[in-house]
PDB file with SEQRES, HELIX, SHEET and CRYST1 records, atoms N, CA, C and O in Angstrom:
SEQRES   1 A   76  UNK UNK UNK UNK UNK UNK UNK UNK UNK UNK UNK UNK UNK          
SEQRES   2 A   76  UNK UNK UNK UNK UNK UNK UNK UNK UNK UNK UNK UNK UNK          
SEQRES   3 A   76  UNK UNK UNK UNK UNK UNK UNK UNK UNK UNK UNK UNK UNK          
SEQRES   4 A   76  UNK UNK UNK UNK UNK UNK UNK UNK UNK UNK UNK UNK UNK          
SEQRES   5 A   76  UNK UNK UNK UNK UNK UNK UNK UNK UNK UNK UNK UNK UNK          
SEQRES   6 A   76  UNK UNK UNK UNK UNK UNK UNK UNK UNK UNK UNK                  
HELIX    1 AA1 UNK A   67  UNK A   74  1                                   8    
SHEET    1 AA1 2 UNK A   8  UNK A  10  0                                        
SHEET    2 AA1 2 UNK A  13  UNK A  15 -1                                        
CRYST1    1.000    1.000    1.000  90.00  90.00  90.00 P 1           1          
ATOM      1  N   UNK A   1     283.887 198.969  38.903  1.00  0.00           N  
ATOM      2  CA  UNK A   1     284.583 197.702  38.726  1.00  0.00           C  
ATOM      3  C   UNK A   1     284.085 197.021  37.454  1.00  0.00           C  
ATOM      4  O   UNK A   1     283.291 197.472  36.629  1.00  0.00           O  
ATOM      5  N   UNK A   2     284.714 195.840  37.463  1.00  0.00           N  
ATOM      6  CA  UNK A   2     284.079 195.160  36.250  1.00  0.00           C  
ATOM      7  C   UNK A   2     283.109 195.062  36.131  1.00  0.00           C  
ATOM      8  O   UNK A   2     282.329 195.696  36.840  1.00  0.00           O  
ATOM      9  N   UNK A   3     282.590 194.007  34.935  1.00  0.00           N  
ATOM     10  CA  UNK A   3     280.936 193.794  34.095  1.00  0.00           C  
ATOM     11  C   UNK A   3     280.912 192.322  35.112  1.00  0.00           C  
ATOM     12  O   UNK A   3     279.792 191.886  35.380  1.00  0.00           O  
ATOM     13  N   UNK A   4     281.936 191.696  35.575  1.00  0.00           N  
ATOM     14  CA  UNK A   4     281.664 189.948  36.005  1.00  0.00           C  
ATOM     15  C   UNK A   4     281.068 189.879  37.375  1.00  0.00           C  
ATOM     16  O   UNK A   4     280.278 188.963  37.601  1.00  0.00           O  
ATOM     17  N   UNK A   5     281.421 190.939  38.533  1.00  0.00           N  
ATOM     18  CA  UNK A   5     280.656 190.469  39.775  1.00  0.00           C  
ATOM     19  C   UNK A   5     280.441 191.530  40.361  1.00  0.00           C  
ATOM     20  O   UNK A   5     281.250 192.410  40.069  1.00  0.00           O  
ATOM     21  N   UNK A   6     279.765 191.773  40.987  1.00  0.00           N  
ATOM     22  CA  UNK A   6     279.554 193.130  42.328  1.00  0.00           C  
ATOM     23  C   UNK A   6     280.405 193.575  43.533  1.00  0.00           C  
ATOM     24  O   UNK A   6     280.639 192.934  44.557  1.00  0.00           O  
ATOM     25  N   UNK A   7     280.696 194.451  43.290  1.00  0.00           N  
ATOM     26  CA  UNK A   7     281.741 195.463  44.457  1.00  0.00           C  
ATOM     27  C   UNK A   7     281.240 194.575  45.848  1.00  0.00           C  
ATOM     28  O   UNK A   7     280.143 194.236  46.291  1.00  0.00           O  
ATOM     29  N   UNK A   8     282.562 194.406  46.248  1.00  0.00           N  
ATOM     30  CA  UNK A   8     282.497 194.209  47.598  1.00  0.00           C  
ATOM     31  C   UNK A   8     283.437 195.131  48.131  1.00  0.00           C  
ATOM     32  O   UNK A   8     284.535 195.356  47.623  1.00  0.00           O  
ATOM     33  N   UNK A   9     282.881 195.794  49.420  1.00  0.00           N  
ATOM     34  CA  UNK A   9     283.621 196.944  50.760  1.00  0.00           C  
ATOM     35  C   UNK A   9     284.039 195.849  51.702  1.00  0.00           C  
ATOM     36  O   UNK A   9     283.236 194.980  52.042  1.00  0.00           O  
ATOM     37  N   UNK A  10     285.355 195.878  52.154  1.00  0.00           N  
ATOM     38  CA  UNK A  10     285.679 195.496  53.553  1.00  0.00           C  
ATOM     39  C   UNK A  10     286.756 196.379  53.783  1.00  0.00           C  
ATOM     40  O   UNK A  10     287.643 196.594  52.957  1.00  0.00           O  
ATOM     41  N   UNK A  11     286.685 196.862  54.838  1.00  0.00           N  
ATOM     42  CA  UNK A  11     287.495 198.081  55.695  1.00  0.00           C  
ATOM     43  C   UNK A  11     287.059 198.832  54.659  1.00  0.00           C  
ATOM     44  O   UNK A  11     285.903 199.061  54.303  1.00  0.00           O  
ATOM     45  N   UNK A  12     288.748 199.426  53.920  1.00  0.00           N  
ATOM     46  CA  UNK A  12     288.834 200.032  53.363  1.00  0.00           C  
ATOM     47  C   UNK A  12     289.267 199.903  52.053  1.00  0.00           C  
ATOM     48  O   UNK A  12     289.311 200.799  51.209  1.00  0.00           O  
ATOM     49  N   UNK A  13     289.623 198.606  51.914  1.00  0.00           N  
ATOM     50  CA  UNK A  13     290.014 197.810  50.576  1.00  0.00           C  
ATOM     51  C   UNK A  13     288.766 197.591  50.193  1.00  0.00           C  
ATOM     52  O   UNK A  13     287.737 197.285  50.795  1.00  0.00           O  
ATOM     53  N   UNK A  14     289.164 197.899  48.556  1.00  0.00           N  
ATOM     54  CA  UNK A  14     287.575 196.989  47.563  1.00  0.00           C  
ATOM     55  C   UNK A  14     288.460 195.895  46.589  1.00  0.00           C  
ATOM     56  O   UNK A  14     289.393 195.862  45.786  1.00  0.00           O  
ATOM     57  N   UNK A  15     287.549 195.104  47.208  1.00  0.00           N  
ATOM     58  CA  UNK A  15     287.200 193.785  45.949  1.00  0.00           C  
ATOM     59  C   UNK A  15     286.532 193.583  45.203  1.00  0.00           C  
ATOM     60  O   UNK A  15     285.335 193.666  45.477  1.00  0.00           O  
ATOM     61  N   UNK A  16     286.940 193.218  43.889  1.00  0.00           N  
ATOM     62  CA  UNK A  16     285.665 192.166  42.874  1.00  0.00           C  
ATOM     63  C   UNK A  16     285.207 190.761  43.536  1.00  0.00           C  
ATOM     64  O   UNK A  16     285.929 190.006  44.188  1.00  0.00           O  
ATOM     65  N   UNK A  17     284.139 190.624  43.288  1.00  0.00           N  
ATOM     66  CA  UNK A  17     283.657 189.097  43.602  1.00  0.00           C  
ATOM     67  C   UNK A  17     283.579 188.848  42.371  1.00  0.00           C  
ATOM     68  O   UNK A  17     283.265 189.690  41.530  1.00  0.00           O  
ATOM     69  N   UNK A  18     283.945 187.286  42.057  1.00  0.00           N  
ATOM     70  CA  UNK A  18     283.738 187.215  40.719  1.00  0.00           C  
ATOM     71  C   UNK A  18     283.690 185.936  40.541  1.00  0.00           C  
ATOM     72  O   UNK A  18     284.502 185.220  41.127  1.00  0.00           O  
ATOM     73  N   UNK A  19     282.437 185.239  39.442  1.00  0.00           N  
ATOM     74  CA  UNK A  19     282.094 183.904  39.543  1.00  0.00           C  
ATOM     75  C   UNK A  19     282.850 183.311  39.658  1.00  0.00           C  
ATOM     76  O   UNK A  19     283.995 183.703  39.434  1.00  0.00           O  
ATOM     77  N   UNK A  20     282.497 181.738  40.178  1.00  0.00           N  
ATOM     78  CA  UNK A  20     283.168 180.578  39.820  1.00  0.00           C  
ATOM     79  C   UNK A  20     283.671 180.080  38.500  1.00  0.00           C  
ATOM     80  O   UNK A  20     282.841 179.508  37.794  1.00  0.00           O  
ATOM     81  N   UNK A  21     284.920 180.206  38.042  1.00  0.00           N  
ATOM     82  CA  UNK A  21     285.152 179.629  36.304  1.00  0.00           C  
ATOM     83  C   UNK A  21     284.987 178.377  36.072  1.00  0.00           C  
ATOM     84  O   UNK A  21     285.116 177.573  36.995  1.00  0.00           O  
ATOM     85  N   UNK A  22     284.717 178.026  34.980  1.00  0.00           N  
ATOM     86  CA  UNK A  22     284.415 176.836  33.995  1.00  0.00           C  
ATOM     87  C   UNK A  22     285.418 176.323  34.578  1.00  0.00           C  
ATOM     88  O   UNK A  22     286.397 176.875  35.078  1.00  0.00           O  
ATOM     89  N   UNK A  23     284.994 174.645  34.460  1.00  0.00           N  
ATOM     90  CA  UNK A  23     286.189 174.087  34.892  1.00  0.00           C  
ATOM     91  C   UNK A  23     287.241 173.807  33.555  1.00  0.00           C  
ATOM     92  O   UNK A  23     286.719 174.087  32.476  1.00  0.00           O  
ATOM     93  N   UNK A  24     288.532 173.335  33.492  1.00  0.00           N  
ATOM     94  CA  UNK A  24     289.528 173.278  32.345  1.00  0.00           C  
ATOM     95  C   UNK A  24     288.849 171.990  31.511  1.00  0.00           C  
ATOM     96  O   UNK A  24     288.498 170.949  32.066  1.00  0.00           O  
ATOM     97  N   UNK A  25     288.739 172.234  30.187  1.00  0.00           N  
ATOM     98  CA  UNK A  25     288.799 171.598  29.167  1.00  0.00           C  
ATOM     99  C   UNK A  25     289.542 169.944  29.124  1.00  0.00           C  
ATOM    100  O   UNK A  25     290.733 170.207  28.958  1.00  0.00           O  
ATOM    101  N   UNK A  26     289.445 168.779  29.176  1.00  0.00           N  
ATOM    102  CA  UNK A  26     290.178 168.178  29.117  1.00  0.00           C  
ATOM    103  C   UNK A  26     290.387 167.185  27.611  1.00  0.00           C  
ATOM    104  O   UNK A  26     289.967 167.525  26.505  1.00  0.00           O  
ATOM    105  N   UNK A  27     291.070 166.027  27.890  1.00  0.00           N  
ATOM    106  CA  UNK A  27     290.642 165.191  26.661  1.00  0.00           C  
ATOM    107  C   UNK A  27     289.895 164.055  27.264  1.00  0.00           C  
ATOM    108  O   UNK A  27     289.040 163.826  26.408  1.00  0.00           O  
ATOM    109  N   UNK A  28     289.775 163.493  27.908  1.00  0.00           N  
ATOM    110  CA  UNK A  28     289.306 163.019  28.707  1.00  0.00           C  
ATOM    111  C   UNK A  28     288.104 163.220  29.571  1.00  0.00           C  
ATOM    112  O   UNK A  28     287.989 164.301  30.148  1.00  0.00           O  
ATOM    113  N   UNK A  29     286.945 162.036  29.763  1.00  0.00           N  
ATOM    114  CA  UNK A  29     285.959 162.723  30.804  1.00  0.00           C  
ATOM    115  C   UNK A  29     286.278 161.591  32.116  1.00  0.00           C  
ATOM    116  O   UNK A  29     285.529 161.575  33.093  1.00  0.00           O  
ATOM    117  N   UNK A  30     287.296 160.797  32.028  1.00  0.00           N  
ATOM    118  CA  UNK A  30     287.406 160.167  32.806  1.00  0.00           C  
ATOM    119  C   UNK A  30     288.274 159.835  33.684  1.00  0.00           C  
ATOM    120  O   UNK A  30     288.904 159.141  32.885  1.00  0.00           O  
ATOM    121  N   UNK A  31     289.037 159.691  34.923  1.00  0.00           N  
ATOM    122  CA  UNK A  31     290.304 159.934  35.475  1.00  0.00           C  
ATOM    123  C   UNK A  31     290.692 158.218  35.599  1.00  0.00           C  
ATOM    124  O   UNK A  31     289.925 157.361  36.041  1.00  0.00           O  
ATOM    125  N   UNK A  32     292.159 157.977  35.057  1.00  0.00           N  
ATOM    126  CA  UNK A  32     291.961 156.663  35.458  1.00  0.00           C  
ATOM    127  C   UNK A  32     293.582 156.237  35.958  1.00  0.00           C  
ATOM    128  O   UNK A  32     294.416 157.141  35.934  1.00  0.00           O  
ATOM    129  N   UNK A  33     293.922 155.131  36.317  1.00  0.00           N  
ATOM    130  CA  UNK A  33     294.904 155.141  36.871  1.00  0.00           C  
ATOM    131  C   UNK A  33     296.225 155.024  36.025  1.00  0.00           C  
ATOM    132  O   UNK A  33     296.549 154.431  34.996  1.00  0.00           O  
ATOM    133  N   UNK A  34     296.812 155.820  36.884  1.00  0.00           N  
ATOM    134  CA  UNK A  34     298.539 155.765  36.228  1.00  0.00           C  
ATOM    135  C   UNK A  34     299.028 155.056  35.428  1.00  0.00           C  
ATOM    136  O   UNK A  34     298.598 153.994  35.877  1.00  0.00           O  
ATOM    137  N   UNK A  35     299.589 154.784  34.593  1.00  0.00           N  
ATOM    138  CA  UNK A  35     300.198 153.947  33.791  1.00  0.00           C  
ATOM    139  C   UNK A  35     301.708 153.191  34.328  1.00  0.00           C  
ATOM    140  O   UNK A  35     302.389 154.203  34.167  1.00  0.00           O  
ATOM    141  N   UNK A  36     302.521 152.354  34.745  1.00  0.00           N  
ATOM    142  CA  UNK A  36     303.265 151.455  34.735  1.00  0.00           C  
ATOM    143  C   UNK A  36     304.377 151.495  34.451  1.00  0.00           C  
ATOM    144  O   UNK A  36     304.888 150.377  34.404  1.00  0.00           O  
ATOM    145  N   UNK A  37     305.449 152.832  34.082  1.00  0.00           N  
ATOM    146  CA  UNK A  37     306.655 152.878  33.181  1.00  0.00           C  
ATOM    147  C   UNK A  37     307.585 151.858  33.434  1.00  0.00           C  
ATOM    148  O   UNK A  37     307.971 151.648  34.584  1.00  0.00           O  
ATOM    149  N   UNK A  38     308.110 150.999  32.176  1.00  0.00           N  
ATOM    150  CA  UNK A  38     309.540 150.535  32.131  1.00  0.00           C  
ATOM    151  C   UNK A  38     310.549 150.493  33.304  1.00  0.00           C  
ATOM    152  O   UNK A  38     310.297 151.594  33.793  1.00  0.00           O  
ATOM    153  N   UNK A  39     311.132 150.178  33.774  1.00  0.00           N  
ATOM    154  CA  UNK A  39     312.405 150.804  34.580  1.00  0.00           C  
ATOM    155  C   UNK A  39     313.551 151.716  33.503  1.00  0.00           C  
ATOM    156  O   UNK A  39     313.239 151.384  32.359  1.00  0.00           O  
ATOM    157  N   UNK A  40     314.288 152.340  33.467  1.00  0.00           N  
ATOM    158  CA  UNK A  40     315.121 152.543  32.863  1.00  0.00           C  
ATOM    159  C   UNK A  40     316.495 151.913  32.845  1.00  0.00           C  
ATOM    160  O   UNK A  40     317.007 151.989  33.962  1.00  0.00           O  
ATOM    161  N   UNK A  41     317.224 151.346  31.998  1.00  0.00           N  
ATOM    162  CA  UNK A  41     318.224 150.096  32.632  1.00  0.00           C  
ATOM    163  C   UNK A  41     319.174 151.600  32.133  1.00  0.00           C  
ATOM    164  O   UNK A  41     318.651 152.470  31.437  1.00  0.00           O  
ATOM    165  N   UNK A  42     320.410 151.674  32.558  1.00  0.00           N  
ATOM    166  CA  UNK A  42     321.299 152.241  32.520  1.00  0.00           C  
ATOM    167  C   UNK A  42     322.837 151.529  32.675  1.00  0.00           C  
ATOM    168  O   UNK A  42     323.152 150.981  33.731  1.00  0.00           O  
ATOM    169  N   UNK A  43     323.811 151.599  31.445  1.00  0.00           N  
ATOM    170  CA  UNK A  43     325.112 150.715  31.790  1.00  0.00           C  
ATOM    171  C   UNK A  43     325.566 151.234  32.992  1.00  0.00           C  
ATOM    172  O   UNK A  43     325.686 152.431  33.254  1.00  0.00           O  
ATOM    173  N   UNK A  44     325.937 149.831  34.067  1.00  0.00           N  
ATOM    174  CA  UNK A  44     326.942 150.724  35.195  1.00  0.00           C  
ATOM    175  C   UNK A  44     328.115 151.615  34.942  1.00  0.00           C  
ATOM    176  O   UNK A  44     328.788 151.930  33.961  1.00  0.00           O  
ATOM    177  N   UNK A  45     328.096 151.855  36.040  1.00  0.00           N  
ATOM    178  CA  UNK A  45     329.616 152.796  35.837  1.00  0.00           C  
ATOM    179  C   UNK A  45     330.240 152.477  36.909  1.00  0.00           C  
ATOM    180  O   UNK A  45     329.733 152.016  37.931  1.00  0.00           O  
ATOM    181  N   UNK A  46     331.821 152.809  36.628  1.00  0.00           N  
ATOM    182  CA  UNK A  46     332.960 152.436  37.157  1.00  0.00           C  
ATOM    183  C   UNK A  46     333.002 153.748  37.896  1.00  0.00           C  
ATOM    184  O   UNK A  46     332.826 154.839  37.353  1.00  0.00           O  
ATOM    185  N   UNK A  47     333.283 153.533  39.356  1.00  0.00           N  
ATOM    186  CA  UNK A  47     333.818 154.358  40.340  1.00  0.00           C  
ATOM    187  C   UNK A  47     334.898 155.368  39.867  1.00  0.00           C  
ATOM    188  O   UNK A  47     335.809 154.989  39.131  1.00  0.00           O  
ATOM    189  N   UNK A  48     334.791 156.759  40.323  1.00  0.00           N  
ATOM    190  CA  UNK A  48     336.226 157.352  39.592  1.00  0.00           C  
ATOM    191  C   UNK A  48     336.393 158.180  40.338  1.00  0.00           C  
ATOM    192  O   UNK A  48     335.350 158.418  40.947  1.00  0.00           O  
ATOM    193  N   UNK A  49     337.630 159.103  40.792  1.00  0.00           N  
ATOM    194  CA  UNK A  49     338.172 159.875  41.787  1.00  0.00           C  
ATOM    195  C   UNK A  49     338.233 161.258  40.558  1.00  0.00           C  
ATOM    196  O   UNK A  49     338.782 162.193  41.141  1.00  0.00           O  
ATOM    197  N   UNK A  50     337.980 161.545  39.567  1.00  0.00           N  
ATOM    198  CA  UNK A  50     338.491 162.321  38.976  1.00  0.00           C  
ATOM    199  C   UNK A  50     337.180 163.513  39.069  1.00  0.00           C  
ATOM    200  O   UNK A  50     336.059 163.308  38.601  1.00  0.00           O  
ATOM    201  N   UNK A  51     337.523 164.540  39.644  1.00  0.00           N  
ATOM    202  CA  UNK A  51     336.388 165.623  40.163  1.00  0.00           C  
ATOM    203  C   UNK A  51     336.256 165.837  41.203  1.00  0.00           C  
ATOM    204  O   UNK A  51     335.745 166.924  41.475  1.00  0.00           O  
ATOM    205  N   UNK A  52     336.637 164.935  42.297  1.00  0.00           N  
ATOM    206  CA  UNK A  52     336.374 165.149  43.363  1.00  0.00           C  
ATOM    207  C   UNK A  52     337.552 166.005  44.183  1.00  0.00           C  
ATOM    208  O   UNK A  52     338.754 165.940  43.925  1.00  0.00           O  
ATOM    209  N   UNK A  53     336.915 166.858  45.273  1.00  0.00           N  
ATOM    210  CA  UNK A  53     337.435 167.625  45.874  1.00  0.00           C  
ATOM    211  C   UNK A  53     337.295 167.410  47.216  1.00  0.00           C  
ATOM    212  O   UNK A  53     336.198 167.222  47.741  1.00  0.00           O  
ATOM    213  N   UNK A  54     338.761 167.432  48.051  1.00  0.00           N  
ATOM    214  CA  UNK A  54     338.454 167.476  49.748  1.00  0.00           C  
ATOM    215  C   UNK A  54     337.658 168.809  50.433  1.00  0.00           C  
ATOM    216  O   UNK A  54     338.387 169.780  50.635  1.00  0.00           O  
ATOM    217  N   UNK A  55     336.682 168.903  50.690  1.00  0.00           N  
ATOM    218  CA  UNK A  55     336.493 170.110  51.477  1.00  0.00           C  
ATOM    219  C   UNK A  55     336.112 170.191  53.223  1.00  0.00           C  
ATOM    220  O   UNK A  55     335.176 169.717  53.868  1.00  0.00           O  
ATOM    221  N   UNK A  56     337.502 171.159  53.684  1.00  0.00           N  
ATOM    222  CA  UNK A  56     337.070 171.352  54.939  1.00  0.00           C  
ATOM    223  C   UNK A  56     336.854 172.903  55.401  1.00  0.00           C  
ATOM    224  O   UNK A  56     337.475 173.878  54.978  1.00  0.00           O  
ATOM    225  N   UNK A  57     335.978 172.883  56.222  1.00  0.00           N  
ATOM    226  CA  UNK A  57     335.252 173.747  56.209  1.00  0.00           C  
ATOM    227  C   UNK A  57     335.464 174.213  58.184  1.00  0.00           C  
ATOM    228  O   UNK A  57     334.941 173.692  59.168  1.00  0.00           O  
ATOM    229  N   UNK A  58     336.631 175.596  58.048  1.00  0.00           N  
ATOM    230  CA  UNK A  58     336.731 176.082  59.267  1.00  0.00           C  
ATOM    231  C   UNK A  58     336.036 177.128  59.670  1.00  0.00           C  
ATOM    232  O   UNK A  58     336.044 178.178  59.028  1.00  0.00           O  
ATOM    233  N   UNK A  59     335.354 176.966  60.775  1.00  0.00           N  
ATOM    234  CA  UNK A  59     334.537 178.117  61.600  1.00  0.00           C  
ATOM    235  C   UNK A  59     334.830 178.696  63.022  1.00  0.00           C  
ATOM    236  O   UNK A  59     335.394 178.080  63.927  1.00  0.00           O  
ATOM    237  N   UNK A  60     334.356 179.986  63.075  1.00  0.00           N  
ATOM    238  CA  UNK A  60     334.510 179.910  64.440  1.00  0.00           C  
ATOM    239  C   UNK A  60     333.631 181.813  64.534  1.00  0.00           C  
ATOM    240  O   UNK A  60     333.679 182.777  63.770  1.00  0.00           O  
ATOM    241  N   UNK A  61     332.962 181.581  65.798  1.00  0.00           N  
ATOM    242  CA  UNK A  61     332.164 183.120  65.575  1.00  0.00           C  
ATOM    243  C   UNK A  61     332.833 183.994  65.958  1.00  0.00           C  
ATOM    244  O   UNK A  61     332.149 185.004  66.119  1.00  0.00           O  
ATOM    245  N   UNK A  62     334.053 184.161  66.243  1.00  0.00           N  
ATOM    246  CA  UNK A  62     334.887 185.118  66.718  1.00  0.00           C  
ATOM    247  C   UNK A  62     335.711 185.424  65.928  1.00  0.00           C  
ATOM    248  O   UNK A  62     336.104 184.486  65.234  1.00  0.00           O  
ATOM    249  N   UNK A  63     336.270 186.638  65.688  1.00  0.00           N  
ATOM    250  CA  UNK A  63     337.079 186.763  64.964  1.00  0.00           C  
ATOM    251  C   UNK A  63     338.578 186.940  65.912  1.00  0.00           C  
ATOM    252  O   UNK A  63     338.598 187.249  67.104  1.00  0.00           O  
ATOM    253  N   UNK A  64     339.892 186.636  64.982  1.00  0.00           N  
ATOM    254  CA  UNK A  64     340.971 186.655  65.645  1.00  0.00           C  
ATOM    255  C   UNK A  64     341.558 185.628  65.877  1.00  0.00           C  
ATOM    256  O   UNK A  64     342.668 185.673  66.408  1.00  0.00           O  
ATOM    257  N   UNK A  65     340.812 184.124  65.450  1.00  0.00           N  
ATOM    258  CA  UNK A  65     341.404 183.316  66.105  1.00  0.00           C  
ATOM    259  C   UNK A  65     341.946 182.310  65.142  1.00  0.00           C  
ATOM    260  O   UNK A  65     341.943 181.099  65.364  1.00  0.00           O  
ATOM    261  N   UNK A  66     342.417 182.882  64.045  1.00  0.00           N  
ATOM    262  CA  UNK A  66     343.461 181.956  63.363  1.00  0.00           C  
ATOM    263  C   UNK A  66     342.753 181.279  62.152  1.00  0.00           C  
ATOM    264  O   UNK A  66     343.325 180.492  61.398  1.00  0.00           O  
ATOM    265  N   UNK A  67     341.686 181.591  62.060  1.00  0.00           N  
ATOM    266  CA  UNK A  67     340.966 180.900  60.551  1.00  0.00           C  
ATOM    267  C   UNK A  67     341.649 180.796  59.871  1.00  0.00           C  
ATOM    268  O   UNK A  67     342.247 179.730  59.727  1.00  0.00           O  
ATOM    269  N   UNK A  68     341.967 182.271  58.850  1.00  0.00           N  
ATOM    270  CA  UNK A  68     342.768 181.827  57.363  1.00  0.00           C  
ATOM    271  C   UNK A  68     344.118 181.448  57.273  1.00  0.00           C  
ATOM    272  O   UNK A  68     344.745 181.117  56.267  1.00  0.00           O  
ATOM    273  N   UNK A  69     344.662 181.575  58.969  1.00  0.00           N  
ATOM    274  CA  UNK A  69     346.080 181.222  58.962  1.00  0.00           C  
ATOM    275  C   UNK A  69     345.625 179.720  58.955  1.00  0.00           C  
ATOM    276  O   UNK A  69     346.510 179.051  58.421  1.00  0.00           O  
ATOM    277  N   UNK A  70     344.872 179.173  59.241  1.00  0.00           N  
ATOM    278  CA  UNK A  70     344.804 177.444  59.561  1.00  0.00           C  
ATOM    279  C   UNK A  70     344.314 177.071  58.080  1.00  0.00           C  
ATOM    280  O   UNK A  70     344.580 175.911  57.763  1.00  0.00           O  
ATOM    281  N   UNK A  71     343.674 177.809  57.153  1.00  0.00           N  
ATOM    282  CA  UNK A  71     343.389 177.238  56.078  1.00  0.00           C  
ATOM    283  C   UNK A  71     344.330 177.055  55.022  1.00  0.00           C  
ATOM    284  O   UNK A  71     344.543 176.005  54.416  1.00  0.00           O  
ATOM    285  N   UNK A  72     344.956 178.323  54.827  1.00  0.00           N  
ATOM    286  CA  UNK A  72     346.118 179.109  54.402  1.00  0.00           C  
ATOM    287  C   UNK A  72     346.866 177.138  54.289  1.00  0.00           C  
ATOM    288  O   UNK A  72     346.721 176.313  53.387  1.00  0.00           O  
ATOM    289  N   UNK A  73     347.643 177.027  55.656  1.00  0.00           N  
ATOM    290  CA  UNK A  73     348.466 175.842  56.115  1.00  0.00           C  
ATOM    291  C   UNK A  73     347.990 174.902  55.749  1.00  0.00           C  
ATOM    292  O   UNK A  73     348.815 174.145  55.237  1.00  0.00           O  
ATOM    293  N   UNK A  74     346.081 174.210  55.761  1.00  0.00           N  
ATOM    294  CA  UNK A  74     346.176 173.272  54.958  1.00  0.00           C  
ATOM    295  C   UNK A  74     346.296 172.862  53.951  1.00  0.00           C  
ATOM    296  O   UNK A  74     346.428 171.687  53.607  1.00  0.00           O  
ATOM    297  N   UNK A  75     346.254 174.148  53.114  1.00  0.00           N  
ATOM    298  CA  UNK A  75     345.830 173.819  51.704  1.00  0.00           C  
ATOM    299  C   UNK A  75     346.871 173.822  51.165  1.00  0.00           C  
ATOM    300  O   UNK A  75     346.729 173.692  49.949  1.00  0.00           O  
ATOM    301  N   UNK A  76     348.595 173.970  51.697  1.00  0.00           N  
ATOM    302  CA  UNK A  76     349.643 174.103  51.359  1.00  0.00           C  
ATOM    303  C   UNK A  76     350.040 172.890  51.178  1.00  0.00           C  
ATOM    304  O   UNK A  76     351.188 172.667  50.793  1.00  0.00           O  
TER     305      UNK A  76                                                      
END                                                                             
């Protein structure tokens, strides 16, 4: 195995053990609290129907019993 830790046996699988790493680099040595953002104002918007789609949605766990003929009919 590697040069970093000593063979470990359990069963029949082998593992490396291998030190604990450095902890990450930061810019900071100090943790401090969150900062406060702005709200974001955004112009309203006007309600609009344009995109929207009716969807109905027929089921049934059996087959035979008229699904695509009933969808078929509404969507006509």
């Amino acid at each position: 195995m590697g040069e970093r830790g000593r063979q470990v046996t359990v069963g029949e699988a082998e593992f490396e053990e291998v030190p604990q790493a450095a902890p990450i680099a930061s810019g900071t040595n100090e943790i401090g609290a969150a900062k406060v953002r702005a709200p974001l104002e955004l112009p309203p918007m006007q309600p609009s129907t344009q995109g929207l789609a009716r969807v109905v949605a027929v089921t049934n766990q059996k087959g035979g019993v008229g699904k695509t003929t009933t969808v078929i009919n509404l969507a006509a």
